[in-house]
PDB file with SEQRES, HELIX, SHEET and CRYST1 records, atoms N, CA, C and O in Angstrom:
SEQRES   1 A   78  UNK UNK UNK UNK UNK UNK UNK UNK UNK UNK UNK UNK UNK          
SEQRES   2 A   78  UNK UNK UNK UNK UNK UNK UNK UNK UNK UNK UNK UNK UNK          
SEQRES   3 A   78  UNK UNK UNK UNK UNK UNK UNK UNK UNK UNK UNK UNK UNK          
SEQRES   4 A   78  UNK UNK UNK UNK UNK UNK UNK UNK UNK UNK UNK UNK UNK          
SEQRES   5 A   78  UNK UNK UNK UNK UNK UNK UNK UNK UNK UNK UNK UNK UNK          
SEQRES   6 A   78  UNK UNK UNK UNK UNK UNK UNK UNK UNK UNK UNK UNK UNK          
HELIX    1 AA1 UNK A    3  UNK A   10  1                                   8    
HELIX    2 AA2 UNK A   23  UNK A   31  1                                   9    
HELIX    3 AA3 UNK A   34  UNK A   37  1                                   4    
HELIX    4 AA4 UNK A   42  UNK A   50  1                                   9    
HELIX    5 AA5 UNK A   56  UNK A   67  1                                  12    
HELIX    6 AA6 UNK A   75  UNK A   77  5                                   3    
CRYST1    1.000    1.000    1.000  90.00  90.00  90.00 P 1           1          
ATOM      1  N   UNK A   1     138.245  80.849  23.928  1.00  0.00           N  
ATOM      2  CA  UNK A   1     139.134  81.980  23.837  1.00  0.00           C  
ATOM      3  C   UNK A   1     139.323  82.559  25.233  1.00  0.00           C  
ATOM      4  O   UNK A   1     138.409  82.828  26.013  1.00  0.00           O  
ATOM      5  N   UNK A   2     140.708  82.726  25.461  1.00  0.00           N  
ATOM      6  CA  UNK A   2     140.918  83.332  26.605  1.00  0.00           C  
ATOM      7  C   UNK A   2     140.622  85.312  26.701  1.00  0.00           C  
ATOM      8  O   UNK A   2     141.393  86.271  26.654  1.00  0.00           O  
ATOM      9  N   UNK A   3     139.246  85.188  26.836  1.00  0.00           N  
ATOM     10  CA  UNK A   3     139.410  87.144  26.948  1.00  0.00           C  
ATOM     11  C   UNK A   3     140.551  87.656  27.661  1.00  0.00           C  
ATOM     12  O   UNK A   3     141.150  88.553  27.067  1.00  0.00           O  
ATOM     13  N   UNK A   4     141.039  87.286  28.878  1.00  0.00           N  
ATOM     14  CA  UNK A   4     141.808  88.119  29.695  1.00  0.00           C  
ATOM     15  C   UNK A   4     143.421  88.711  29.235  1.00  0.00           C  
ATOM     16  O   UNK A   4     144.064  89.714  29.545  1.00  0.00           O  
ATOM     17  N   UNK A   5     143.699  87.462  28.289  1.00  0.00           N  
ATOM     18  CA  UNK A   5     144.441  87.384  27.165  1.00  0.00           C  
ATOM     19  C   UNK A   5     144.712  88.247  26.517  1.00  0.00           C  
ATOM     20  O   UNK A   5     145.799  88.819  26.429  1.00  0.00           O  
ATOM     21  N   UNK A   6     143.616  88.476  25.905  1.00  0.00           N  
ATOM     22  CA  UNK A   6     142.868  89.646  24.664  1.00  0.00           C  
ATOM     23  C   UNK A   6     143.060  90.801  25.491  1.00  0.00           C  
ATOM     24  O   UNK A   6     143.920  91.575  25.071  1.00  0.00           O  
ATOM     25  N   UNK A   7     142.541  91.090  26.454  1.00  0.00           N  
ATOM     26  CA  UNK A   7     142.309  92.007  27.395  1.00  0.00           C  
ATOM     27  C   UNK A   7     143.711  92.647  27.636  1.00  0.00           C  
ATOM     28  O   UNK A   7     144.089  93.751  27.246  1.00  0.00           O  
ATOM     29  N   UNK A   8     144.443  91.666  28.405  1.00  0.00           N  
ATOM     30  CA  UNK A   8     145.740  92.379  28.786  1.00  0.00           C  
ATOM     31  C   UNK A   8     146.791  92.618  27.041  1.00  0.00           C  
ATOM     32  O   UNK A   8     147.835  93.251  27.198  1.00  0.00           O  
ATOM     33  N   UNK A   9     146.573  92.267  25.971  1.00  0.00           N  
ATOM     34  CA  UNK A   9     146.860  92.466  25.112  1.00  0.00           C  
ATOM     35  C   UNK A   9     146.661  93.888  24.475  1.00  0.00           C  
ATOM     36  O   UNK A   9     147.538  94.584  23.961  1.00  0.00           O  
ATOM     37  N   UNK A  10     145.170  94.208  24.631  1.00  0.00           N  
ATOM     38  CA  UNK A  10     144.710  95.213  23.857  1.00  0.00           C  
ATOM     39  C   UNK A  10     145.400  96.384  25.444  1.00  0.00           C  
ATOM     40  O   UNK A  10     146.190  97.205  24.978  1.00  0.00           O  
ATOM     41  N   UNK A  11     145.303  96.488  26.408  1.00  0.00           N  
ATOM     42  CA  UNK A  11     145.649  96.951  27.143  1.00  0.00           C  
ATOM     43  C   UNK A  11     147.647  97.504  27.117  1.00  0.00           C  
ATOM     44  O   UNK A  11     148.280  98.384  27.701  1.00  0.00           O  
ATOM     45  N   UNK A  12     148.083  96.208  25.920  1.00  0.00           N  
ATOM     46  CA  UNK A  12     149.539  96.932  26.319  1.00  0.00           C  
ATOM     47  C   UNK A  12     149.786  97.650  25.126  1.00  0.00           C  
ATOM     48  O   UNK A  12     150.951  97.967  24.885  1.00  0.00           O  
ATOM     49  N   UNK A  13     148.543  98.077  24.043  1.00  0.00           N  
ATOM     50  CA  UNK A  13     148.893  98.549  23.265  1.00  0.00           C  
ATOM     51  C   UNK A  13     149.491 100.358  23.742  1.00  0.00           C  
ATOM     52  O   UNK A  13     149.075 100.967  24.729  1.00  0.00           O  
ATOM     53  N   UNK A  14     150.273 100.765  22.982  1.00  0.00           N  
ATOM     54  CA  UNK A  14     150.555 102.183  23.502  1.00  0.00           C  
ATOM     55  C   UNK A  14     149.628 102.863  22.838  1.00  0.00           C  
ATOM     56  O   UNK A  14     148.941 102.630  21.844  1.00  0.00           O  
ATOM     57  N   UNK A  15     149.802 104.225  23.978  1.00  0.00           N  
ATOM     58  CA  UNK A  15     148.736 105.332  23.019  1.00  0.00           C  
ATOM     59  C   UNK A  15     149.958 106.164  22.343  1.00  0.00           C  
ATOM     60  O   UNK A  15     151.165 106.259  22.563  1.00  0.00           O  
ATOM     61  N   UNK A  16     149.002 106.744  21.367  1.00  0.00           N  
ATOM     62  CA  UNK A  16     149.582 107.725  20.123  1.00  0.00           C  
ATOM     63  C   UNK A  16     149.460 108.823  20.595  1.00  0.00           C  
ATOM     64  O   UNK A  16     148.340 108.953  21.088  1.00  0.00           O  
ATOM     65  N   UNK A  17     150.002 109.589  20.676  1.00  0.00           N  
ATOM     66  CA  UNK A  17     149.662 111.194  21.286  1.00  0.00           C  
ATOM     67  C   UNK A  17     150.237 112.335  20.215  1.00  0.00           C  
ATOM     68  O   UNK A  17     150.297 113.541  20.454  1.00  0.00           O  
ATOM     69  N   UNK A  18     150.757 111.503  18.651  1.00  0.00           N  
ATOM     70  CA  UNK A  18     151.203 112.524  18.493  1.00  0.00           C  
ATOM     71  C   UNK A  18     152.590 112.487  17.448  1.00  0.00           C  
ATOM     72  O   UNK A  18     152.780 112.723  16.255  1.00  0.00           O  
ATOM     73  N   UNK A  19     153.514 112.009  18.723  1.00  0.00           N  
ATOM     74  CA  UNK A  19     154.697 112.368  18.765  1.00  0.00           C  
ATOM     75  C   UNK A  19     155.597 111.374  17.460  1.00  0.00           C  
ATOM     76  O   UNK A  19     155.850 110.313  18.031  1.00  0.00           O  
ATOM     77  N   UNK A  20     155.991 111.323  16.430  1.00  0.00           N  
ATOM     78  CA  UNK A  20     156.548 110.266  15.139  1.00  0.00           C  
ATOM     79  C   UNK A  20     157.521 109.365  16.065  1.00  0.00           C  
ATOM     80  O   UNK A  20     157.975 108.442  15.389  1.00  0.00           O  
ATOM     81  N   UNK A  21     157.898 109.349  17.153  1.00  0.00           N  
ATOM     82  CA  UNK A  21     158.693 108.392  17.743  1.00  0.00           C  
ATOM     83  C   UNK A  21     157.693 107.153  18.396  1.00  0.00           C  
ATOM     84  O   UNK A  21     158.031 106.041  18.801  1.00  0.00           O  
ATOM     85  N   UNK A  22     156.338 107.778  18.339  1.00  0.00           N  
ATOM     86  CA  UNK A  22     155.808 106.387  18.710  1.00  0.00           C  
ATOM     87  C   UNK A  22     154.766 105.772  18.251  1.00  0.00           C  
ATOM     88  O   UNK A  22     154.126 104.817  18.690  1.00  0.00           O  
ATOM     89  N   UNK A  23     154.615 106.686  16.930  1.00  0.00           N  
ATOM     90  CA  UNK A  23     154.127 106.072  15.477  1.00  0.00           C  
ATOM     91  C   UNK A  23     153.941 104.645  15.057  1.00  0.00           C  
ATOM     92  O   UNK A  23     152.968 103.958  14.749  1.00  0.00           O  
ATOM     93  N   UNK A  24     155.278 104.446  15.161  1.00  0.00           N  
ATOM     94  CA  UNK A  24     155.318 103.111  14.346  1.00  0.00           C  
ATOM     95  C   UNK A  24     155.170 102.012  15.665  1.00  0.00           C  
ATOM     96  O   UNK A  24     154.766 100.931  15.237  1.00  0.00           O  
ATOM     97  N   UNK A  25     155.332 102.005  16.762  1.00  0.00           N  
ATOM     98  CA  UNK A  25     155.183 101.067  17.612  1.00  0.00           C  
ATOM     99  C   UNK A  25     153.638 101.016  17.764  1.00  0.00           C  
ATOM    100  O   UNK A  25     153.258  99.870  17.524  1.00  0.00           O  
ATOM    101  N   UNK A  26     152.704 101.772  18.048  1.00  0.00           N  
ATOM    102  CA  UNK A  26     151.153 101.867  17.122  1.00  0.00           C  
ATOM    103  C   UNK A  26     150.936 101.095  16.501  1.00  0.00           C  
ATOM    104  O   UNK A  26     150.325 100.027  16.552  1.00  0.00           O  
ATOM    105  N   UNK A  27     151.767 101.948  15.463  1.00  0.00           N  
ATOM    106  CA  UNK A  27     150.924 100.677  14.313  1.00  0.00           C  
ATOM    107  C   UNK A  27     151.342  99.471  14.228  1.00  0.00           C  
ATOM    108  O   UNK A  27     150.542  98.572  13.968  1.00  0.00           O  
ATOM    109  N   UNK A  28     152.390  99.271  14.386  1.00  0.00           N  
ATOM    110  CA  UNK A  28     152.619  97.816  14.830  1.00  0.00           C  
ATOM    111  C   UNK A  28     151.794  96.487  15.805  1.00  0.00           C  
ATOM    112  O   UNK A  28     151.494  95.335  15.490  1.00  0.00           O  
ATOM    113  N   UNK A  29     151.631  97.194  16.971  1.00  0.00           N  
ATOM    114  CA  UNK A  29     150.422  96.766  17.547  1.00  0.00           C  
ATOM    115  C   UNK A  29     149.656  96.355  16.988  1.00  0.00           C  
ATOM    116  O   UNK A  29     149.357  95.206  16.666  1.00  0.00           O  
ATOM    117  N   UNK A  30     149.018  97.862  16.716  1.00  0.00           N  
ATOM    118  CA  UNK A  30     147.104  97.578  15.631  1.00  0.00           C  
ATOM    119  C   UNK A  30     147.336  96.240  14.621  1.00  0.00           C  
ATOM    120  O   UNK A  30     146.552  95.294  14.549  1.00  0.00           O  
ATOM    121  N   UNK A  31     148.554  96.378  13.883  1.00  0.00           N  
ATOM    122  CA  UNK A  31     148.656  95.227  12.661  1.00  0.00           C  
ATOM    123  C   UNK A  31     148.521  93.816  13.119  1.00  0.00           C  
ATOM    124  O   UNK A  31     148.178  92.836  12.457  1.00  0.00           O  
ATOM    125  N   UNK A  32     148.806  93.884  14.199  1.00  0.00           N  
ATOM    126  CA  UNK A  32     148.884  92.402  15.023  1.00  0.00           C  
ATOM    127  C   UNK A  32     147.320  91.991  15.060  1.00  0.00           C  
ATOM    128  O   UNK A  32     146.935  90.822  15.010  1.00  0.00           O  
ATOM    129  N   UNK A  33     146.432  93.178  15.161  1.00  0.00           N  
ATOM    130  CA  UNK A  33     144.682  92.549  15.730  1.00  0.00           C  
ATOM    131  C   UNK A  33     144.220  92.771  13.985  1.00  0.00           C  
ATOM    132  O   UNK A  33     143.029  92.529  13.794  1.00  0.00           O  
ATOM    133  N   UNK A  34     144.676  93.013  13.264  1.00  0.00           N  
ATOM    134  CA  UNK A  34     144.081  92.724  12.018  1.00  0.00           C  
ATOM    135  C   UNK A  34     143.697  91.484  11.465  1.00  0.00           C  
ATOM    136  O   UNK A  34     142.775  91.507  10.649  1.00  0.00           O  
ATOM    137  N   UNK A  35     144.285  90.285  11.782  1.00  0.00           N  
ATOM    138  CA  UNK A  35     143.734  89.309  11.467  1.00  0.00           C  
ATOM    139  C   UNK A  35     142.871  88.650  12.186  1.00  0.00           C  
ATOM    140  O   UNK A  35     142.600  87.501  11.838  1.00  0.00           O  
ATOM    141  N   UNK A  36     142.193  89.265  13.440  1.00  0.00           N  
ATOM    142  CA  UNK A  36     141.420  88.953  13.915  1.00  0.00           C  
ATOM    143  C   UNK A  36     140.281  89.450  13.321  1.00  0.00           C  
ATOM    144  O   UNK A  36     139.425  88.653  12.936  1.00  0.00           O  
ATOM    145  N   UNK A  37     140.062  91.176  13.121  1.00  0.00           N  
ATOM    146  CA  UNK A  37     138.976  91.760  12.491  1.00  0.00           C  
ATOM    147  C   UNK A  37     138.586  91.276  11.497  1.00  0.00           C  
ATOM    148  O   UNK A  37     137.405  91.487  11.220  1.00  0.00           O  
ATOM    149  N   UNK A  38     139.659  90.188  10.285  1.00  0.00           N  
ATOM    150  CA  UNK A  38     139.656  89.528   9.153  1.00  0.00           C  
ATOM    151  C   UNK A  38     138.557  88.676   9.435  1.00  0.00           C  
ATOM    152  O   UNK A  38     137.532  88.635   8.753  1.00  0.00           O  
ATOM    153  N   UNK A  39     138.766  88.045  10.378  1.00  0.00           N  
ATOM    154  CA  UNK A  39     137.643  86.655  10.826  1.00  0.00           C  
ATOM    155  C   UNK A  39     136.277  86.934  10.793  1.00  0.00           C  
ATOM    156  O   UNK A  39     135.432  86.153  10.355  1.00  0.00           O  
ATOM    157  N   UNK A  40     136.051  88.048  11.254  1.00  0.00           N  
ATOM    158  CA  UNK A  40     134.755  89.082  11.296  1.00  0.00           C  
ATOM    159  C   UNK A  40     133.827  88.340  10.471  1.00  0.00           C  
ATOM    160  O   UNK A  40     134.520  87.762   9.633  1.00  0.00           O  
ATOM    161  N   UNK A  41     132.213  87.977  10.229  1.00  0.00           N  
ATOM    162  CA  UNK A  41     131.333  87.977   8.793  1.00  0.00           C  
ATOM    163  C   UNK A  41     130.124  88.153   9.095  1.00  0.00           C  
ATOM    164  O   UNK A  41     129.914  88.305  10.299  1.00  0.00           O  
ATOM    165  N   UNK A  42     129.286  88.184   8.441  1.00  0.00           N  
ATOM    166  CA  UNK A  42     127.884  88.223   8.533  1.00  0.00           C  
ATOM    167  C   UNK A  42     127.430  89.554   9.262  1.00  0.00           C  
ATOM    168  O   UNK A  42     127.592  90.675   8.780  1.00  0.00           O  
ATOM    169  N   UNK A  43     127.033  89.375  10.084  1.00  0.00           N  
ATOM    170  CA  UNK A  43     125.816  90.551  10.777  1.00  0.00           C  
ATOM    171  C   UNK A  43     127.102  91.196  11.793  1.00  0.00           C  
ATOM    172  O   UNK A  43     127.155  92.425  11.843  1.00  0.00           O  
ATOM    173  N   UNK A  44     128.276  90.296  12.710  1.00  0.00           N  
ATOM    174  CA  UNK A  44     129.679  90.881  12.928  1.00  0.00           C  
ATOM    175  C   UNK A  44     130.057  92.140  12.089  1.00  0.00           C  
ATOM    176  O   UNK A  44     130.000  93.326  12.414  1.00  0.00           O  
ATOM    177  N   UNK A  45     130.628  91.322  10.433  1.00  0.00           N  
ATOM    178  CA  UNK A  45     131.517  92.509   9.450  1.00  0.00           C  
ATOM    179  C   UNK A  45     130.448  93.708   9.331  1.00  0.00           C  
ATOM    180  O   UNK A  45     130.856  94.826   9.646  1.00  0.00           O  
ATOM    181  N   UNK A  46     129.071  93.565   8.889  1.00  0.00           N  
ATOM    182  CA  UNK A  46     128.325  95.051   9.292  1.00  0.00           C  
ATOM    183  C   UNK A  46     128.557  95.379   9.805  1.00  0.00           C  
ATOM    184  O   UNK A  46     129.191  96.379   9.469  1.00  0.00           O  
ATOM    185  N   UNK A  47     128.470  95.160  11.179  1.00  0.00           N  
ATOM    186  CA  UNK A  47     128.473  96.247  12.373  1.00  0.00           C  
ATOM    187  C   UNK A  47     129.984  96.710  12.162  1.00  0.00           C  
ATOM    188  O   UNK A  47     130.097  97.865  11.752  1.00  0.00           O  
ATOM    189  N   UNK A  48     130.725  96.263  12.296  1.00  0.00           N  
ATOM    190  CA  UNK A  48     132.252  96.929  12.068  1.00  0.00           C  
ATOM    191  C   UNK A  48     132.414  97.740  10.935  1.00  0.00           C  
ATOM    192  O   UNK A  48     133.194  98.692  10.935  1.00  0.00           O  
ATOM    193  N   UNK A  49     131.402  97.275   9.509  1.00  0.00           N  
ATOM    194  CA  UNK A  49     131.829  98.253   8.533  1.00  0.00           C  
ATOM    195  C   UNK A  49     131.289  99.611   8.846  1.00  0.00           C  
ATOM    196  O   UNK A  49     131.811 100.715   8.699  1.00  0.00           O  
ATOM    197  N   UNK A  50     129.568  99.105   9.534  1.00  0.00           N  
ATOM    198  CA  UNK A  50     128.985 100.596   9.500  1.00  0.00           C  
ATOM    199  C   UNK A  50     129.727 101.406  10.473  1.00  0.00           C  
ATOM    200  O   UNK A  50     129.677 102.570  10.077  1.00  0.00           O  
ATOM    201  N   UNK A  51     130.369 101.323  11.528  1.00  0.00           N  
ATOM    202  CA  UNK A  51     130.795 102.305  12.504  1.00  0.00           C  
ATOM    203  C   UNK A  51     132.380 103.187  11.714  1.00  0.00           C  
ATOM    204  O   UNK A  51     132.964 104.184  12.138  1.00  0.00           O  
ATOM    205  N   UNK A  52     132.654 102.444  10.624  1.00  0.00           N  
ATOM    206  CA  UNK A  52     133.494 102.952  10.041  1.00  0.00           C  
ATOM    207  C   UNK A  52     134.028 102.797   8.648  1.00  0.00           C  
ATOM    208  O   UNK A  52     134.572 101.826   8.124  1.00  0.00           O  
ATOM    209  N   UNK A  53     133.657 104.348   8.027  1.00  0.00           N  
ATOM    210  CA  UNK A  53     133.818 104.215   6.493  1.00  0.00           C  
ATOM    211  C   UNK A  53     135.223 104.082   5.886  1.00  0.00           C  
ATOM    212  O   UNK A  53     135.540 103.678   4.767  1.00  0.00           O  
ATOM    213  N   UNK A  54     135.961 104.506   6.865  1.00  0.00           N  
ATOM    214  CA  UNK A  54     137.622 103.978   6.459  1.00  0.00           C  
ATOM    215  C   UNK A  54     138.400 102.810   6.535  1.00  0.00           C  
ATOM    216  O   UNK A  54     138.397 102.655   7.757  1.00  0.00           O  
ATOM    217  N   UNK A  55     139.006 101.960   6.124  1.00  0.00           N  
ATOM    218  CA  UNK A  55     139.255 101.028   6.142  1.00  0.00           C  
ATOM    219  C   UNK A  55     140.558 100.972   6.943  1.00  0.00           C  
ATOM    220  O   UNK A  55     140.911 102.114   7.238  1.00  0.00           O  
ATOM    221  N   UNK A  56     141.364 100.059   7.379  1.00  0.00           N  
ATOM    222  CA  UNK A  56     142.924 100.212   8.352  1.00  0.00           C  
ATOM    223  C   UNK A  56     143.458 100.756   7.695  1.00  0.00           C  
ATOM    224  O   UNK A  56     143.696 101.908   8.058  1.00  0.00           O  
ATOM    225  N   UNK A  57     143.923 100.376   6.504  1.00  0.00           N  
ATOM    226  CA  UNK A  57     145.233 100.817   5.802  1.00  0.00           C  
ATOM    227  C   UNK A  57     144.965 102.466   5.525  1.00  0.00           C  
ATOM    228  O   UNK A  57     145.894 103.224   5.802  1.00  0.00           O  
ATOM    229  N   UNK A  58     144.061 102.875   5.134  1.00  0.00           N  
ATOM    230  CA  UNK A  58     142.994 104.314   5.066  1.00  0.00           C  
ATOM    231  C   UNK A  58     143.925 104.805   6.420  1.00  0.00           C  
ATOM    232  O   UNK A  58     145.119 105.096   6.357  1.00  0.00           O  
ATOM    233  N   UNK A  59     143.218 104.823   7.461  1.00  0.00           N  
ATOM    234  CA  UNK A  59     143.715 105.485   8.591  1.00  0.00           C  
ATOM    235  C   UNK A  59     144.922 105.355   8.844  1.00  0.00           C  
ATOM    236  O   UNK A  59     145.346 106.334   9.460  1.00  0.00           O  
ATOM    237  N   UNK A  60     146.075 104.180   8.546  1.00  0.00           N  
ATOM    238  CA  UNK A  60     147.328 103.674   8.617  1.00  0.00           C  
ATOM    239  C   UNK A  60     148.302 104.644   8.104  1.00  0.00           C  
ATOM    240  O   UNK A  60     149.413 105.006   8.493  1.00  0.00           O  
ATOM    241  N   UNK A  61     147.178 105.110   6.622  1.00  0.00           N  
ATOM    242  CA  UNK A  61     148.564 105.609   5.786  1.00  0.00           C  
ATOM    243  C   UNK A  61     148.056 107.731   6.117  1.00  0.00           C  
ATOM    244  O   UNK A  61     148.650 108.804   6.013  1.00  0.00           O  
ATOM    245  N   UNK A  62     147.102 107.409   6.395  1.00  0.00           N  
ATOM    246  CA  UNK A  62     146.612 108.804   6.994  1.00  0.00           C  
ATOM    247  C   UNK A  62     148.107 109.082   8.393  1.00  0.00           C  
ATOM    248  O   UNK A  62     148.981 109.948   8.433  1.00  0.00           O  
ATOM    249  N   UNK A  63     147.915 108.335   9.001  1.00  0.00           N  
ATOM    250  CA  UNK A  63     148.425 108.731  10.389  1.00  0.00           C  
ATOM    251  C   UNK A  63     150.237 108.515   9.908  1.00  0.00           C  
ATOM    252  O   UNK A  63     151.078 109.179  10.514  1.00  0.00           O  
ATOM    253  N   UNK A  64     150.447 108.036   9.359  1.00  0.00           N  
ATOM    254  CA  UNK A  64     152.022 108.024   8.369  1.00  0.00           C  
ATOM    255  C   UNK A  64     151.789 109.347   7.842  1.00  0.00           C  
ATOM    256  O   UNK A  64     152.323 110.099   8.658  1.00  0.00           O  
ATOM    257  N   UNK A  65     151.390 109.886   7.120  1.00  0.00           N  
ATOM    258  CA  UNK A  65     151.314 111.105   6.412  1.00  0.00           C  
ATOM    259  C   UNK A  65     151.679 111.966   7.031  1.00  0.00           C  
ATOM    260  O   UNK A  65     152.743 112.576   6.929  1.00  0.00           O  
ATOM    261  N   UNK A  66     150.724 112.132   7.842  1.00  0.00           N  
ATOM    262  CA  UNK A  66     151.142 113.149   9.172  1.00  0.00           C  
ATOM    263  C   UNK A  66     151.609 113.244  10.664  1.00  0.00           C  
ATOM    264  O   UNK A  66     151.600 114.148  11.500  1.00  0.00           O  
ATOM    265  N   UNK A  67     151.976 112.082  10.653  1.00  0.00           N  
ATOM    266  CA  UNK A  67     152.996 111.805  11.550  1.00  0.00           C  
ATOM    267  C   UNK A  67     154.209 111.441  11.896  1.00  0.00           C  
ATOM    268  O   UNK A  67     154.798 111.726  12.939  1.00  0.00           O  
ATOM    269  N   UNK A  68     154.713 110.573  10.682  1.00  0.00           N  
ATOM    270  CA  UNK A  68     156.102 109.943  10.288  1.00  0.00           C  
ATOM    271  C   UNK A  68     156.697 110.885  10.639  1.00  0.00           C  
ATOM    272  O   UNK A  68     156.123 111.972  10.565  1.00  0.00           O  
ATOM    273  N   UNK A  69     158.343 110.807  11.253  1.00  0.00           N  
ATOM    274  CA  UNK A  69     159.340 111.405  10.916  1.00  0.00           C  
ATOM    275  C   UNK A  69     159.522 111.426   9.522  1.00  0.00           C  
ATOM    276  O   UNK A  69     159.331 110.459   8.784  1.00  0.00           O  
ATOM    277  N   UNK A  70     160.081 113.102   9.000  1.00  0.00           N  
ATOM    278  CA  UNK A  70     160.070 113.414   7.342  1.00  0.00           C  
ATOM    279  C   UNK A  70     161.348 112.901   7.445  1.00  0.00           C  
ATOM    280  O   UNK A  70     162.118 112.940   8.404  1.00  0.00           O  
ATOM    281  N   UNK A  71     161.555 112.169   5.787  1.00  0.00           N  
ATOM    282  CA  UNK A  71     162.719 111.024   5.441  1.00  0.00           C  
ATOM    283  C   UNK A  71     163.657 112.562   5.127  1.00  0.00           C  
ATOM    284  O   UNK A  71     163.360 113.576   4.496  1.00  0.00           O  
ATOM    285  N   UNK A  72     164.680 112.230   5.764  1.00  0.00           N  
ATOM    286  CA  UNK A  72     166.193 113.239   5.510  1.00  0.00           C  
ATOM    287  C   UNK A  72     166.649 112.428   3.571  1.00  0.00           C  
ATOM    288  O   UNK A  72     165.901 111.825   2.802  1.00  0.00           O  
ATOM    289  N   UNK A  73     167.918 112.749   3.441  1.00  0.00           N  
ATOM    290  CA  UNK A  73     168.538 112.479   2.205  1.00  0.00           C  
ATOM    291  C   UNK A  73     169.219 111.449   2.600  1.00  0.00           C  
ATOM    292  O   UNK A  73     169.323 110.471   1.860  1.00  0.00           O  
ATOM    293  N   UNK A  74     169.892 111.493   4.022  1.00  0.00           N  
ATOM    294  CA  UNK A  74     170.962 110.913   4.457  1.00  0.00           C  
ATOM    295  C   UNK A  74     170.103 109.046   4.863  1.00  0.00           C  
ATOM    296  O   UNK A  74     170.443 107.934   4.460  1.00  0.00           O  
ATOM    297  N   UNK A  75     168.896 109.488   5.833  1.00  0.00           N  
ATOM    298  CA  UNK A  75     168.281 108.531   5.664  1.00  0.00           C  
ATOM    299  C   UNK A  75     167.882 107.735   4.244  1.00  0.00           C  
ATOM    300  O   UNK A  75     168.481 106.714   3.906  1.00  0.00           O  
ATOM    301  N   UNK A  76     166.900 108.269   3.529  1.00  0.00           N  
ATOM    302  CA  UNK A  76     166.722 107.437   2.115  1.00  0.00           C  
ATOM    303  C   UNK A  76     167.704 106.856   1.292  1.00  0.00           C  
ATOM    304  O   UNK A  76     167.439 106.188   0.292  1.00  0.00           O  
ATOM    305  N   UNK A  77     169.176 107.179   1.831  1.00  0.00           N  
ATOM    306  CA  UNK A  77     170.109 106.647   0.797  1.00  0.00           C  
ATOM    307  C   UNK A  77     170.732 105.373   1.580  1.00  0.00           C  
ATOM    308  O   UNK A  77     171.660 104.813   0.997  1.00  0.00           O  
ATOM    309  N   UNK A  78     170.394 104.935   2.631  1.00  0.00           N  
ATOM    310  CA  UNK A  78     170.284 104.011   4.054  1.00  0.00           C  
ATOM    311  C   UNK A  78     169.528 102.652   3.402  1.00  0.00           C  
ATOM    312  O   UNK A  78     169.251 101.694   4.123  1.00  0.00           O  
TER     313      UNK A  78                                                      
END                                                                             
């Protein structure tokens, strides 16, 4: 495996600060390293479960909740 790869990868992820315009490019990112965390097992998936009792989609739909731009009328009928 090329770390530097990985490295400059995890590096172009953007930060969240907040703002619903850069929400979804976030999570988009993150969704991309999910199938890596998938690979995870044994004495690995512990350590990842114990540092965290929430699962992605948990925090995913958390940070949608309160961050999304709120859907207009004009949008939902789109």
């Amino acid at each position: 495996m090329d770390y530097k790869v990985v490295s400059t990868y995890l590096d172009s992820i953007p930060s969240f600060t907040g703002e619903p315009a850069g929400l979804h490019p976030f999570l988009n990112a993150i969704d991309v390293m999910q199938p890596a965390i998938q690979r995870l097992s044994g004495k690995p998936k512990q350590v990842i479960n114990a540092i965290s009792n929430s699962s992605w989609e948990v925090v995913k739909s958390t940070l949608v909740t309160h961050f999304d731009e709120p859907e207009t009328e004009t949008r939902l009928m789109e």
